[in-house]
DRENMARTOR-605276 format. One record per residue (C-alpha): chain; z, x, y; residue number from 1. Coordinates in steps of 0.5 Angstrom, whole numbers, plus 500, padded with zeros to 3 digits. Each point is the difference from the previous one (the first is absolute). Example, Ala and Ser with C-alpha at 12.3 -4.5 7.8 and 13.67 -1.06 7.14 Angstrom:
% DRENMARTOR-605276
votor  up  east  north  kemi
A  516  525  491  1
A  498  502  507  2
This chain:
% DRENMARTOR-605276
votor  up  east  north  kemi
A  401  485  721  1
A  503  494  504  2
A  506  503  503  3
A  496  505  504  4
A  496  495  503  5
A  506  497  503  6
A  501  502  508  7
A  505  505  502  8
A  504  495  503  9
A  502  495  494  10
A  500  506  496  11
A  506  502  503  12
A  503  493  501  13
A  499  499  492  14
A  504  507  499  15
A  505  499  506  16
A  503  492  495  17
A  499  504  494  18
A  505  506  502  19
A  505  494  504  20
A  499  497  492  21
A  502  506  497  22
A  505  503  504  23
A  504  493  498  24
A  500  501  493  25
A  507  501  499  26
A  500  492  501  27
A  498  500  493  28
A  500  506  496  29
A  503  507  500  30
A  494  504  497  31
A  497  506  505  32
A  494  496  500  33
A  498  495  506  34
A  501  493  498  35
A  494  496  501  36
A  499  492  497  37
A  493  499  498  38
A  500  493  504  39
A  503  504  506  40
A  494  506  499  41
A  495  493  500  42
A  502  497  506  43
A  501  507  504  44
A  493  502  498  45
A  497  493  502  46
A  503  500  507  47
A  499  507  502  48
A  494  502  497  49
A  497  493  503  50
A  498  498  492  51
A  501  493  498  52
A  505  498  494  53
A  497  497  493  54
A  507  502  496  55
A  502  492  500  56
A  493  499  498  57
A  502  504  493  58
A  493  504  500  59
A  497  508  497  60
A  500  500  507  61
A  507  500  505  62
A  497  501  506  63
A  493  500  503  64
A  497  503  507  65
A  494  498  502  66
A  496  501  493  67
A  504  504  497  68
A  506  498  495  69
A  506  504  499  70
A  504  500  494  71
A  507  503  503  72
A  506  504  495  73
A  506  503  502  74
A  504  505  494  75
A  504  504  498  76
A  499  506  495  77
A  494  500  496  78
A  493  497  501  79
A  499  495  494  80
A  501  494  503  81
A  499  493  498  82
A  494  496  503  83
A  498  493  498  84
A  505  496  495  85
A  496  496  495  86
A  506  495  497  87
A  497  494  501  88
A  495  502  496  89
A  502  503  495  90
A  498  494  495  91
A  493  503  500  92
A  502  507  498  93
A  506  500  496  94
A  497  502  493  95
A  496  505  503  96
A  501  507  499  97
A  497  507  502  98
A  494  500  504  99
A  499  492  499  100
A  505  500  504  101
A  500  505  506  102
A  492  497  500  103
A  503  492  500  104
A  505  503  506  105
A  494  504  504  106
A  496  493  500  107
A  506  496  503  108
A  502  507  505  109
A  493  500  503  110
A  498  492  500  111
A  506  499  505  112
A  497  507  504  113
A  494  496  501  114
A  504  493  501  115
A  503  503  505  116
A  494  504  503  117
A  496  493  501  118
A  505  496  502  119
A  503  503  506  120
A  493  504  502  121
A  502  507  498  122
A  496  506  498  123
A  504  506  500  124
A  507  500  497  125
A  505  506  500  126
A  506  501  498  127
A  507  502  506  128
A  505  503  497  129
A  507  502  503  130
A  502  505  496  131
A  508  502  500  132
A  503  507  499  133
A  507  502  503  134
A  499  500  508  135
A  493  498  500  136
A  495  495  499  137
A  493  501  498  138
A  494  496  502  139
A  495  501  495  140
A  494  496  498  141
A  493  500  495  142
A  496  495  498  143
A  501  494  496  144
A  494  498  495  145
A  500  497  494  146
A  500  502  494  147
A  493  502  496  148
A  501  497  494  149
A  495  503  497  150
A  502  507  500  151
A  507  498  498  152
A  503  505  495  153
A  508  498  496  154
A  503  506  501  155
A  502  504  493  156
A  507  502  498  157
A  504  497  508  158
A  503  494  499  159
A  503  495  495  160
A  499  494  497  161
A  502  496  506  162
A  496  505  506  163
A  493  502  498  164
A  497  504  505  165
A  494  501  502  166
A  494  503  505  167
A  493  498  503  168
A  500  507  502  169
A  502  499  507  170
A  507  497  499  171
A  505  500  495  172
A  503  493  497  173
A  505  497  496  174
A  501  494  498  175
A  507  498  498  176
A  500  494  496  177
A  508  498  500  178
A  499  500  507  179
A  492  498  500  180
A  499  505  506  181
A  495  504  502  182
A  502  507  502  183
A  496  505  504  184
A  501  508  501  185
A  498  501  508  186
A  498  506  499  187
A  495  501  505  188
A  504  499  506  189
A  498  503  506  190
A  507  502  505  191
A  498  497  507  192
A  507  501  504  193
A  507  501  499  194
A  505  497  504  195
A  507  504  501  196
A  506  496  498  197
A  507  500  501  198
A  505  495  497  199
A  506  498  504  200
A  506  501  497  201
A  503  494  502  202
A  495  494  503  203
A  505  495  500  204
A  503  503  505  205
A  494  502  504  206
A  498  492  499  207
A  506  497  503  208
A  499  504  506  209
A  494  498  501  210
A  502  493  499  211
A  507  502  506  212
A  493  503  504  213
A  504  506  499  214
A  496  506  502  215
A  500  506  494  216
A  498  506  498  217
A  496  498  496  218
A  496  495  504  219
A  494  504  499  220
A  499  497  494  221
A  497  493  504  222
A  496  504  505  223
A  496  506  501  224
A  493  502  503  225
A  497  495  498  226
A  496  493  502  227
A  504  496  495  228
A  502  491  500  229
A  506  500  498  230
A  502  493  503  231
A  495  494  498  232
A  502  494  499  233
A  500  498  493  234
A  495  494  500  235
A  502  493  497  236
A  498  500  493  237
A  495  495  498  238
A  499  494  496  239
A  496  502  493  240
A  498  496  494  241
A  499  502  494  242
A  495  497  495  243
A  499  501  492  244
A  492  500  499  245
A  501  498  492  246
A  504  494  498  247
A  505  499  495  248
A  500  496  493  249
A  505  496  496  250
A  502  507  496  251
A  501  504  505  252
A  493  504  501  253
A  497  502  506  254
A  492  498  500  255
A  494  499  505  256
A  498  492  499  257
A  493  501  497  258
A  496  495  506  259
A  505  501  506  260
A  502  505  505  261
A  497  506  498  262
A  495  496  495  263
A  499  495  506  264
A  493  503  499  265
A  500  497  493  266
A  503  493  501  267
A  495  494  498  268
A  496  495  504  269
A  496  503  506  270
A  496  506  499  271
A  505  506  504  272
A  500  507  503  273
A  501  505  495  274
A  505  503  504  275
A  504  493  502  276
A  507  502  499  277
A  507  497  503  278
A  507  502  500  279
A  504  495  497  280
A  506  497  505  281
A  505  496  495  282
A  505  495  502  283
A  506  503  499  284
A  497  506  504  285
A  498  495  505  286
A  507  497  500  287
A  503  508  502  288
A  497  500  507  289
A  497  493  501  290
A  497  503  506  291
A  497  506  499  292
A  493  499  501  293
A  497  495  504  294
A  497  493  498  295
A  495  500  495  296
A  493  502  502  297
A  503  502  507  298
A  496  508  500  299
A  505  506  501  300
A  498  507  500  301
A  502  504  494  302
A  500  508  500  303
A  498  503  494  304
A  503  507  497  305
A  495  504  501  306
A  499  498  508  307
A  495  494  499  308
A  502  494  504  309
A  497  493  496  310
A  500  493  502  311
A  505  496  495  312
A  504  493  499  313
A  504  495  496  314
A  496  495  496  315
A  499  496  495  316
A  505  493  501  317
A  506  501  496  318
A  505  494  502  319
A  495  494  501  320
A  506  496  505  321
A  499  507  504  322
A  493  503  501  323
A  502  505  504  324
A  503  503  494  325
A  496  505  496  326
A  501  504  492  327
A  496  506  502  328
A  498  506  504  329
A  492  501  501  330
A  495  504  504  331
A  496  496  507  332
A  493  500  496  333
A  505  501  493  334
A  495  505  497  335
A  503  506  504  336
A  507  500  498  337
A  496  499  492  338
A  494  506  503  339
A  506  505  502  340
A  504  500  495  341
A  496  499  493  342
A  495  504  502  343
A  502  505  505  344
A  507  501  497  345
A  500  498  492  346
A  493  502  500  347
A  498  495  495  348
A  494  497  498  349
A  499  493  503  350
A  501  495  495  351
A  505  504  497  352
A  507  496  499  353
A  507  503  503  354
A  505  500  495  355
A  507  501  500  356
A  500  507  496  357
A  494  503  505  358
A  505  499  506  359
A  505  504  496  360
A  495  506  499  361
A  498  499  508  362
A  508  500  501  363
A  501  494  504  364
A  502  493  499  365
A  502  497  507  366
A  498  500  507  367
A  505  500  505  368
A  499  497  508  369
A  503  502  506  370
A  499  495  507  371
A  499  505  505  372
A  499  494  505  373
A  497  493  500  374
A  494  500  497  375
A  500  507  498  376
A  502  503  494  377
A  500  506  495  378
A  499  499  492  379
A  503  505  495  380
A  498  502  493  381
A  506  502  495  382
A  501  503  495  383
A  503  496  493  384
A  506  496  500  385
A  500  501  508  386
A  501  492  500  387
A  506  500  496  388
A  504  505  504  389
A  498  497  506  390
A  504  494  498  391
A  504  503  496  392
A  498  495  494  393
């Protein structure tokens, strides 16, 4: 399992801010149970287990280090816990029942799986769960797999119309269609460690000592025997933007244009790469950060999610009375962006079309840059309607 593998030390590390976490549940809720945020669980796992952070990117996977993939849960009470919501989708499957539907849902689980092992260079995925009882947290971990569709059995006489569970043999499932999510029972958790917690009954006060520089009994909290970095600055955020890869019609509806941007390859005149692809740059994104990229055909480094650096710019002419203005984002060759997404990621034939409806399977619609520098920057694949919360639209 993934945790045991990690060092002794960040171990530790990991567990000293989970009980600090936990001792200051009264914060937020009267349980005897530790309180701990799943975003606060993401980024304490991140920074202590030296794991990169893929939450923002809204993929199967919440973390990733070096080739593994990590999903990360955090609960109270019973182990049926919800896994993937599929509402966005809800379109395809919305006549289908019994085991039309948990096989409809299994495809969807499992192609998002497989995307986002591709994309960001995973091999192995396991889940982390911090599981929290009265004055303890439970570490626990097992496998994430997809699920074998074809071993998939409804299960008779448990559920309702509204929740049809079923199994593949490994796992339990089920599927709740007024909520359109997928539950799983992690019945197969394998208890890892336990970390001793103990609430303190009234943290506002041990907070305003803390911020009076007061010392109290209760200083322990912040310390101990441990080689821990509490006092990092916290580093300016960086300039991101976000970019649809489909384009909207005059009725609202989401497509991929047939001969353009994914389908670059498709376009007519000159014979073309199959895998010739561009990112489409529109002008009211332009118009939100007028200079986040460099000039047009001015050559940048972009870094992709699985580790991959390639050669990227900014082309094709968008404003004749200023030519160093581009409409869209390629690749330097412009196959290479085309030969990673479509055949490694998507696994698609060459010559085959992108459609709207194949990235709603795949569970991305949007890509999201970040500047890390002058001619350095990072791209994103994000999940559906990421374009829209991002710009509240």
């Amino acid at each position: 399992m993934f945790y045991e593998k990690q060092s002794e030390n960040n171990k530790n590390n990991y567990k000293l801010m989970l009980k600090t976490v936990g001792r200051l549940s009264r914060l937020f809720s009267e349980s005897k149970c530790p309180y701990l945020a799943y975003r606060a669980h993401e980024n304490i796992f991140c920074k202590y287990l030296k794991a990169e952070n893929l939450a923002r990117a809204d993929c199967s996977a919440d973390a990733k280090k070096e080739r593994t993939g990590i999903g990360l849960k955090t609960w109270m009470g019973n182990d049926d816990q919800k896994v993937a919501e599929f509402g966005k989708l809800k379109k395809y499957y919305a006549n289908l029942q019994g085991i039309e539907l948990v096989k409809q849902i299994a495809q969807y689980r499992n192609e998002r799986i497989r995307v986002t092992k591709k994309m960001n260079g995973i091999d192995e995925m396991v889940y982390h769960v911090v599981r929290r009882i009265p004055g303890v947290m439970q570490i626990l971990e097992c496998v994430f797999e997809p699920i074998d569709i074809d071993k998939i059995e409804v299960i008779k006489n448990r559920g309702n119309y509204n929740n049809t569970y079923f199994t593949d043999g490994k796992h339990t499932y089920h599927f709740s269609i007024s909520k359109n999510t997928l539950y799983m029972i992690f019945d197969d958790l394998e208890l890892l460690d336990e970390i001793n917690v103990e609430i303190v009954d009234d943290p506002y006060r041990l907070l305003m000592d803390l911020t009076n520089g007061s010392k109290t009994k209760e200083q322990g909290i912040w310390a101990g025997d441990y080689d821990i970095d509490f006092g990092k600055t916290i580093k300016e955020q960086k300039e991101q933007l976000c970019l649809p890869l489909y384009t909207v019609n005059k009725n609202g509806e989401k497509y991929v244009a047939l001969k353009s941007g994914l389908n670059q390859w498709n376009a007519s005149g000159r014979k073309r790469n199959p895998d010739e692809i561009y990112i489409p740059y529109q002008k009211k994104d332009r118009d939100r950060k007028i200079d986040f990229f460099p000039p047009r055909d001015t050559p940048f480094v972009l870094h992709l999610p699985d580790g991959t650096d390639i050669s990227a710019k900014v082309c094709q002419v968008a404003d004749k009375n200023n030519p160093a203005v581009g409409k869209s984002i390629m690749s330097n060759p412009n196959k290479v962006l085309g030969k990673w997404l479509l055949r490694e990621v998507f696994e698609l034939a060459e010559g085959t079309v992108v459609t709207y409806e194949m990235l709603e399977k795949f569970g991305i619609d949007s890509v999201i840059f970040t500047k890390n520098d002058e001619l350095d920057y990072s791209i994103e694949f994000s999940e559906l309607g990421t374009y829209e919360d991002f710009y509240e639209e």
